[in-house]
N, CA and C atoms as a LAMMPS dump frame, in Angstrom:
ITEM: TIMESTEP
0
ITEM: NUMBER OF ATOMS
264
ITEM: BOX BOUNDS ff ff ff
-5.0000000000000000e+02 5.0000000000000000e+02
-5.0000000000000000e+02 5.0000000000000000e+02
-5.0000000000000000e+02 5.0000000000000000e+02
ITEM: ATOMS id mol type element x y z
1 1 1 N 290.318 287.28 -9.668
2 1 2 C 291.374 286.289 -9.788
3 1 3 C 290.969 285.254 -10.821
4 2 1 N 291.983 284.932 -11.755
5 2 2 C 291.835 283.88 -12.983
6 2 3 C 291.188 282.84 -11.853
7 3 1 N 290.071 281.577 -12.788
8 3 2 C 290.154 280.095 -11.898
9 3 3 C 290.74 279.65 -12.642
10 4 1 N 291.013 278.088 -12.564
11 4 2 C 292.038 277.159 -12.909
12 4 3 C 291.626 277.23 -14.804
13 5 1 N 290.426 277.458 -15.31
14 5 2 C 290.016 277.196 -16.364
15 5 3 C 290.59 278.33 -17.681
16 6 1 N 291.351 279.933 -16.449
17 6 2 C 291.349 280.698 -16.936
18 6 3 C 292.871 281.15 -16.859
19 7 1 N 293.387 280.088 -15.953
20 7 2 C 294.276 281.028 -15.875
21 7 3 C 295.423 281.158 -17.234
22 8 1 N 296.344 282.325 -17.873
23 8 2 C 297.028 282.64 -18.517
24 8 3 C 298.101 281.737 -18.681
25 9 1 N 298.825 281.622 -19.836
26 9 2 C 299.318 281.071 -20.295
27 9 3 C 301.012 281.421 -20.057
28 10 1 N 302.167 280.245 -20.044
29 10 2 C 303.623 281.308 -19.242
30 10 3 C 303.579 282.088 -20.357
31 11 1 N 303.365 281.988 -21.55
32 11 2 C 303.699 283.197 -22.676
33 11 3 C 303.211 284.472 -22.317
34 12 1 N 301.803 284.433 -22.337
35 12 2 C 300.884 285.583 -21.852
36 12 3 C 301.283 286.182 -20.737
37 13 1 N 302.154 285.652 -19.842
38 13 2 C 302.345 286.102 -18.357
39 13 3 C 303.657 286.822 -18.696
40 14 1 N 304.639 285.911 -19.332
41 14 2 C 306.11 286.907 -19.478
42 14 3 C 305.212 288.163 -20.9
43 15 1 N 304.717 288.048 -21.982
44 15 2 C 304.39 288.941 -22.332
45 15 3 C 303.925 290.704 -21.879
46 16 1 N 303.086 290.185 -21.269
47 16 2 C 302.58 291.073 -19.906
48 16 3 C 303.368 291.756 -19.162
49 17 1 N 304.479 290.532 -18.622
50 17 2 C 305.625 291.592 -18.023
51 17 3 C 306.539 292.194 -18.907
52 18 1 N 306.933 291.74 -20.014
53 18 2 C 307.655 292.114 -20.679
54 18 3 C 307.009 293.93 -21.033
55 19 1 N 305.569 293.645 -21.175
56 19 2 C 305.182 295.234 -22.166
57 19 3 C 305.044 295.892 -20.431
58 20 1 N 305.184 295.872 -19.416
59 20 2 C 305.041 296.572 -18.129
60 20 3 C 306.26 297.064 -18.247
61 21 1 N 307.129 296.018 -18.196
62 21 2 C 308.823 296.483 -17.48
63 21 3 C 309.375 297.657 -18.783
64 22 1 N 308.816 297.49 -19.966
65 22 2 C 308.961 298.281 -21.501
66 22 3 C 308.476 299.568 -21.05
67 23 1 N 307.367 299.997 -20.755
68 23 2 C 306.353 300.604 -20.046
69 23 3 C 307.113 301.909 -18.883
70 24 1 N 307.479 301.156 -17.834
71 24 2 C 308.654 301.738 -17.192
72 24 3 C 309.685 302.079 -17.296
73 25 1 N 310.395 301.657 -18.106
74 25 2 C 311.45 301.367 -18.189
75 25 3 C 311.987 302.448 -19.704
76 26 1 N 310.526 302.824 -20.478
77 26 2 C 310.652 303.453 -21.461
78 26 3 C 311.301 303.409 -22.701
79 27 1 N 311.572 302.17 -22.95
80 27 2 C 311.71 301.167 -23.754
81 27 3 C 310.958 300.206 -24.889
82 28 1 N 311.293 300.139 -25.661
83 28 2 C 310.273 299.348 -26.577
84 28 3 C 310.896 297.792 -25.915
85 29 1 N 309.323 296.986 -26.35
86 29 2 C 309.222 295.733 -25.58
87 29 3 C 310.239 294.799 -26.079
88 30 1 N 310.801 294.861 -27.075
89 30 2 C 311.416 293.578 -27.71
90 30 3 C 312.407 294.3 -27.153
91 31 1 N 313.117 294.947 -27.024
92 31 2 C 314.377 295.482 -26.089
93 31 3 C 314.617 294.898 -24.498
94 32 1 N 313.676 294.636 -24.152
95 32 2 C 313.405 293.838 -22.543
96 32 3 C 313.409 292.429 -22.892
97 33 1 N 314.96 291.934 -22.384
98 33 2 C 315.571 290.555 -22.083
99 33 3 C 315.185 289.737 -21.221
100 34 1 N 314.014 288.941 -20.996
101 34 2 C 313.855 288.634 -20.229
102 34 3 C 314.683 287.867 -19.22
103 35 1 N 315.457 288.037 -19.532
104 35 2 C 316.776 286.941 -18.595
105 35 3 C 317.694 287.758 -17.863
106 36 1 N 317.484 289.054 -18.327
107 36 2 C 318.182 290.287 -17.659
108 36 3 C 317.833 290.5 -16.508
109 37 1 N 318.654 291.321 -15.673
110 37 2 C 318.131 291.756 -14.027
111 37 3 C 317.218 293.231 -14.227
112 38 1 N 316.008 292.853 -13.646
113 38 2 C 314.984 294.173 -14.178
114 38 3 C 315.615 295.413 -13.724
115 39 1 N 316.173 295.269 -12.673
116 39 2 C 317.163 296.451 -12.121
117 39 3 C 318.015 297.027 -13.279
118 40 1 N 319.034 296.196 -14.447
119 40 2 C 319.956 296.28 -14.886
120 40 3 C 318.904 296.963 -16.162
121 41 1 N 317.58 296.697 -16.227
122 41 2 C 317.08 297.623 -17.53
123 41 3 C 316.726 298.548 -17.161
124 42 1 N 316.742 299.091 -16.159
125 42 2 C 316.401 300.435 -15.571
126 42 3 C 314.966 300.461 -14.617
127 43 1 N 314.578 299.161 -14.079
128 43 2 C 313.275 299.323 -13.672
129 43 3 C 313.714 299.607 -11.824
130 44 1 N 313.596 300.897 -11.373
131 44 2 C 314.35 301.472 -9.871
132 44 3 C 312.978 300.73 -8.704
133 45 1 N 313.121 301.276 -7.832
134 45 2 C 312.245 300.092 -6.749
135 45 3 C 311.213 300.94 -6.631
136 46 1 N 310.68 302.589 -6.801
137 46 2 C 309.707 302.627 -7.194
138 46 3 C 308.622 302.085 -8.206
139 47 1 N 309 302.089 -9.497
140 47 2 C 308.936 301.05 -10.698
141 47 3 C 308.233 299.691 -10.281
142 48 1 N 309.099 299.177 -9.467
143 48 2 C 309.091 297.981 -9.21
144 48 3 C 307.825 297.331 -8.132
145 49 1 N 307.934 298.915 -7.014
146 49 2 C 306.524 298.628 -6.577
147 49 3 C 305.497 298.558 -7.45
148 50 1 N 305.318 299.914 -7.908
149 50 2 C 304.294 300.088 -8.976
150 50 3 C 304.33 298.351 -10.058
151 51 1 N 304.948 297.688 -9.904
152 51 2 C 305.224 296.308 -10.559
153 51 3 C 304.73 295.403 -10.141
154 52 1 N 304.625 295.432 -8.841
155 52 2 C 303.63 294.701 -8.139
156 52 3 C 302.345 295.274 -7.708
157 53 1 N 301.897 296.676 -7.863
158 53 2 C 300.379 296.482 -8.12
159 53 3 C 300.049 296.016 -9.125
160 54 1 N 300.579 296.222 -10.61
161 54 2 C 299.541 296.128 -11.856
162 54 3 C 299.724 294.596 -11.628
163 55 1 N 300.823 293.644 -11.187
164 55 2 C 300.596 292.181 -10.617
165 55 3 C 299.419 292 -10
166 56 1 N 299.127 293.061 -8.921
167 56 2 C 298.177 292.37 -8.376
168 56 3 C 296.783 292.492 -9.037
169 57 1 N 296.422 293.743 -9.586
170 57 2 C 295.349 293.994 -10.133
171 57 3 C 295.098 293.09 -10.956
172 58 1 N 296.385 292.725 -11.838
173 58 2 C 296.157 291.976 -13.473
174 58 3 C 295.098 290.528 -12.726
175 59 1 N 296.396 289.871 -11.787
176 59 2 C 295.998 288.57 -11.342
177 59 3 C 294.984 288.155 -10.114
178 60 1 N 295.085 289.223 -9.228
179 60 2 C 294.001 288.998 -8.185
180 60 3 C 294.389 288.542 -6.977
181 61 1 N 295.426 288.85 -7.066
182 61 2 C 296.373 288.356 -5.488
183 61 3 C 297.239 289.142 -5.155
184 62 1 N 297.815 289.176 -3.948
185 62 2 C 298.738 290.039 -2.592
186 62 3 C 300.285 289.576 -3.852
187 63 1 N 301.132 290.027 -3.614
188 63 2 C 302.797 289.75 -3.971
189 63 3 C 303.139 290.605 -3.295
190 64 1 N 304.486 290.096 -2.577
191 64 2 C 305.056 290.853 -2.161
192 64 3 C 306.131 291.631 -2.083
193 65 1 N 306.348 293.097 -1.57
194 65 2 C 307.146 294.358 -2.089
195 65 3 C 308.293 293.529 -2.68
196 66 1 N 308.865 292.96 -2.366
197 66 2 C 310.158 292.613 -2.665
198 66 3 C 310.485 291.699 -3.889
199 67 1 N 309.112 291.585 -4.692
200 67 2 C 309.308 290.476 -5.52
201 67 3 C 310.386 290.888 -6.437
202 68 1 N 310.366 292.031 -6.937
203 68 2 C 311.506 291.759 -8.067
204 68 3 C 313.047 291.828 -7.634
205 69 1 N 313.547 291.36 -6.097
206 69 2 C 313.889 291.123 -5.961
207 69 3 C 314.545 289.832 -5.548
208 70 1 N 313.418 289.391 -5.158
209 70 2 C 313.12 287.66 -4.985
210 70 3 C 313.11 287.096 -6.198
211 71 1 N 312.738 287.699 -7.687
212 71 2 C 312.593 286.769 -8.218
213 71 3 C 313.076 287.898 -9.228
214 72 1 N 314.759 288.235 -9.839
215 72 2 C 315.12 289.534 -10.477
216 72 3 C 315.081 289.651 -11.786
217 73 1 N 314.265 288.84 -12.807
218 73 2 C 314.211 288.591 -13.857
219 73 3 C 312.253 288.757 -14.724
220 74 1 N 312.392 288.921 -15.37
221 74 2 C 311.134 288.753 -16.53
222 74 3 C 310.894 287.214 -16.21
223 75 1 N 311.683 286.467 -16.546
224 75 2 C 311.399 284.819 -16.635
225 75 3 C 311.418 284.652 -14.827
226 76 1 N 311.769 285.046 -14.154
227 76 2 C 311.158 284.379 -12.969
228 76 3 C 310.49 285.056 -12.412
229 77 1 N 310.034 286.082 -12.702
230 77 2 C 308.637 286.422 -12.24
231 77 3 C 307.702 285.558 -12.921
232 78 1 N 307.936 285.703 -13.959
233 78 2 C 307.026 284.377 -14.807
234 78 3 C 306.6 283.48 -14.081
235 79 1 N 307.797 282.852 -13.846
236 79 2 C 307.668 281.515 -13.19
237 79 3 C 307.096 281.523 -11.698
238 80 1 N 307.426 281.856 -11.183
239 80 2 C 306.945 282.347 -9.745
240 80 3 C 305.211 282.618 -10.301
241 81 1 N 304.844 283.594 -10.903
242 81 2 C 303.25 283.588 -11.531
243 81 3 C 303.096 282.619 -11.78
244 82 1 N 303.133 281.532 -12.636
245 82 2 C 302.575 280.274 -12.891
246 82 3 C 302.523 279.689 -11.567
247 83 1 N 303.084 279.327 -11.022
248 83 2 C 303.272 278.757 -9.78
249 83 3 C 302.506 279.026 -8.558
250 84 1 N 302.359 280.302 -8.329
251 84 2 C 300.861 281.057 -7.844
252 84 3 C 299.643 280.927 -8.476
253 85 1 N 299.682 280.961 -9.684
254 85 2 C 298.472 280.76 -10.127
255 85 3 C 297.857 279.515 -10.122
256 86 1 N 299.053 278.527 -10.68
257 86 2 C 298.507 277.461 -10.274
258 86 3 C 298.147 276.283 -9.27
259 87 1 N 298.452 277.569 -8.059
260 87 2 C 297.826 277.149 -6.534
261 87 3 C 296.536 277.767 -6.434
262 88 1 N 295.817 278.441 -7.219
263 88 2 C 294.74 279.105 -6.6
264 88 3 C 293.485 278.189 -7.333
């Protein structure tokens, strides 16, 4: 898990998701809107699990199954990451 000294930057974090959801989604990255519903770019709820491991691996913490539903966007997963991160 990043410490406070390390943790990533919101760019680096939507970046990250951006080249994942690209990744899945089979898409080149600049094609992934981040303001779009990840659902609506094709990312299905398998995907999406698999979306929250490489979350967890990348960052070092639990999220849970439902995040890209809780939070249905590139930019608020973002945000939601900063926000975790910068509780730890």
């Amino acid at each position: 898990m990043p410490d406070a000294s390390t943790v990533p930057s919101e760019q680096t974090i939507r970046d990250w998701l951006i080249e994942r959801v690209a990744f899945y989604t089979e898409r080149a990255p600049d094609a992934v809107d981040p303001d779009v519903q990840i659902v609506e770019l094709g990312l299905d709820s398998v995907y999406a699990l698999n979306l929250c491991g490489d979350i967890e691996d990348e960052f070092g913490f639990e999220v849970e199954p439902t995040l890209g539903w809780d939070h249905p966007t590139v930019n608020a997963i973002t945000a939601f990451l900063i926000g975790e991160l910068g509780r730890r």
